[in-house]
N, C-alpha and C positions, 0 to 999 in steps of 0.2 A: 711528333707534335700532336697537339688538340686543337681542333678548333667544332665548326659546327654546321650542319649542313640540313639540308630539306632530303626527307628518305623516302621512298616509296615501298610498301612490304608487301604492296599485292593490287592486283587491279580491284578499283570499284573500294579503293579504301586511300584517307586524308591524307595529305601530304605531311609529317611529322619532322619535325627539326631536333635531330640529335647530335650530341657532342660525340665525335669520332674521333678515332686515332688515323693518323697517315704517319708512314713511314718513310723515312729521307731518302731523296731521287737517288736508281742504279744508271746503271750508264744509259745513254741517249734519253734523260726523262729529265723533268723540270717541276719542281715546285712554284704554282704559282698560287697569287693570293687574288682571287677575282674579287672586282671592285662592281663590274654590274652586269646584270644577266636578264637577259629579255625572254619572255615567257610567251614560247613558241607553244602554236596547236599542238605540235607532235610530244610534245612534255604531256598533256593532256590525252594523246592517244595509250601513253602507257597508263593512264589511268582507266581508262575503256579496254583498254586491250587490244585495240587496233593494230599497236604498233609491238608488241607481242607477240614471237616468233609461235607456231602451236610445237608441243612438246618433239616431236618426230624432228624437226629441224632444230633444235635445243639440241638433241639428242645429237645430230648428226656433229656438229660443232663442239660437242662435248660437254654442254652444259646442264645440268641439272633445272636452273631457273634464273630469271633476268630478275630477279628481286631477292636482297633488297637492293634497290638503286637510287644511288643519288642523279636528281634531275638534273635539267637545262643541257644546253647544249648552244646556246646563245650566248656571250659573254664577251666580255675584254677585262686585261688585271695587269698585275707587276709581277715580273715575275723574281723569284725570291732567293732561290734557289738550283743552283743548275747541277749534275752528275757526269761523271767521265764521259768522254765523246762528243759532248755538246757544243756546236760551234756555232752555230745562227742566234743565238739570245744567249744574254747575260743578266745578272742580278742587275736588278733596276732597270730592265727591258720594261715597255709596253708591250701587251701583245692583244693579240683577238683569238677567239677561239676558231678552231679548224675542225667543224663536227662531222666531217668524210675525212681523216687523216689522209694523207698523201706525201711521198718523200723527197717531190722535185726533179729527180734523177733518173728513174726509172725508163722504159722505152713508152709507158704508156702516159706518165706526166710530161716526158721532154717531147711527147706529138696534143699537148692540151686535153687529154683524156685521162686527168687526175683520178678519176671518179673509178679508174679502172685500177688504182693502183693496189700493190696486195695490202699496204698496212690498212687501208678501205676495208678490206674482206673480214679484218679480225674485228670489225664495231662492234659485233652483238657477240663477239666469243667474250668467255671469260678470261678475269685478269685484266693484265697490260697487254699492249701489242706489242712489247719490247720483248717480253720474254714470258708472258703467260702467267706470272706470278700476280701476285695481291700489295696492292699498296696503304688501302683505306681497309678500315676495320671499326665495327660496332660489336663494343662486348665482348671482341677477339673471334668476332666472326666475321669473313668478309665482307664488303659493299663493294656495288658494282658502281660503274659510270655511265649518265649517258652520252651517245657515242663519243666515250670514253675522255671526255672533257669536264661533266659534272661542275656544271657552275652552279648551279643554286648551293653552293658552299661555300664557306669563306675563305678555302685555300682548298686545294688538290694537285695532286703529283699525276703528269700528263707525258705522253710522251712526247719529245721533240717535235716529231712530227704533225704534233695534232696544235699549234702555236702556230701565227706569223707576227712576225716582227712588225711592229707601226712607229711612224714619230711620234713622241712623247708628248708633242703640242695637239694631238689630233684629241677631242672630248671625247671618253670613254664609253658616252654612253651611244653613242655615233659609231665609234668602233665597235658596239655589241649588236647594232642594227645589221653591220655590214656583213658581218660573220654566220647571220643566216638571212635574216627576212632579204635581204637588199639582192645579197648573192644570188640567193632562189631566184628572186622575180625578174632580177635582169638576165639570169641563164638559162630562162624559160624560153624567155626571148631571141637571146642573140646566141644558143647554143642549142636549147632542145626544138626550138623552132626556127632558128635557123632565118629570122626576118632579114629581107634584104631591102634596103630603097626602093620606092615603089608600092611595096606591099601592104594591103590594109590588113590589120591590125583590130581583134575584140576581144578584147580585158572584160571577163567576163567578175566581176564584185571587184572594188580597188581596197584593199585594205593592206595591209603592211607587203605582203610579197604584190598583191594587185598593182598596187602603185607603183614598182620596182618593176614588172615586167612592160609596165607603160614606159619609165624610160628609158627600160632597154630596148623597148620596139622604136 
């Protein structure tokens, strides 16, 4: 199918909205159709190049270059389309985007250390993390995803893993906050610091993740 997306072809240059081809979901992937996407600093560090692997670690991972790539990685959509193996969403799910994939199962998700899980490690490799191949295409050249969700498009084929299922009465655009700014700042809190009752607590600037790790303290 076609639809149309926000590209990136290189640090230190505009964000450009082209019409792309995707290819219909292989097993464990999902087409979905995002409906809104929230425009995180780290979209903006691949514009800088911050968030930029340098070529040696490209290299190690097998990549030639992280561009072009379609941004965001904040989001919630319907999803549209689902591919053999899929059993946690169907067409006409809600969902939110999952921009660390994780698969639930594993020893390191089933102890709450999602963050460790291997489909994680494939974010900045090329392809899919289902199987390494290319779903999205400019020109008949690939595009990449960022961490491999690529919401600043109007549809992208994702894998399973990188979706959670939401009630369909939840606003979407509430679902696209949760999916990173909210997540971040409350697991700043109650996970990377670890705040227990008692403990004072400095939020240093409140802004979208600041305010979230306020009430996760």
């Amino acid at each position: 199918m076609k639809t149309r997306a926000a590209v990136l072809f290189g640090t230190d240059q505009p964000w450009q909205v082209e019409e792309i081809d995707i290819d219909p979901p292989k097993a464990n992937e999902v087409l979905v159709e995002w409906k809104v996407a929230g425009m995180c600093h780290s979209d903006e560090h691949l514009v800088t190049g911050d968030m930029v692997p340098p070529p040696e670690a490209l290299a190690m991972m097998g990549v030639e270059s992280m561009f072009p790539i379609i941004g965001g990685h904040e989001g919630a959509g319907v999803v549209v389309e689902v591919g053999p193996g899929v059993s946690t969403v169907q067409p006409g799910d809600h969902v939110s985007a999952s921009f660390i994939p994780s698969c639930g199962r594993c020893r390191y998700c089933s102890t709450g250390r999602q963050n460790l899980c291997d489909n994680g490690a494939g974010t900045f490799a090329g392809g899919m993390i289902t199987d390494g191949t290319h779903r999205h295409f400019l020109n008949g050249e690939p595009v990449g995803l960022m961490a491999k969700v690529g919401t600043f498009a109007n549809h992208a084929c994702v894998a399973e893993n990188s979706v959670i299922k939401v009630e369909p009465d939840l606003p979407l655009e509430c679902v696209a906050l949760v999916s990173c700014g909210v997540a971040t700042g409350w697991g700043s809190a109650t996970k990377r610091d670890d705040v227990a009752p008692g403990d004072t607590v400095v939020v240093v600037g409140i802004g979208g993740i600041g305010i979230n790790a306020v009430q996760g303290a």
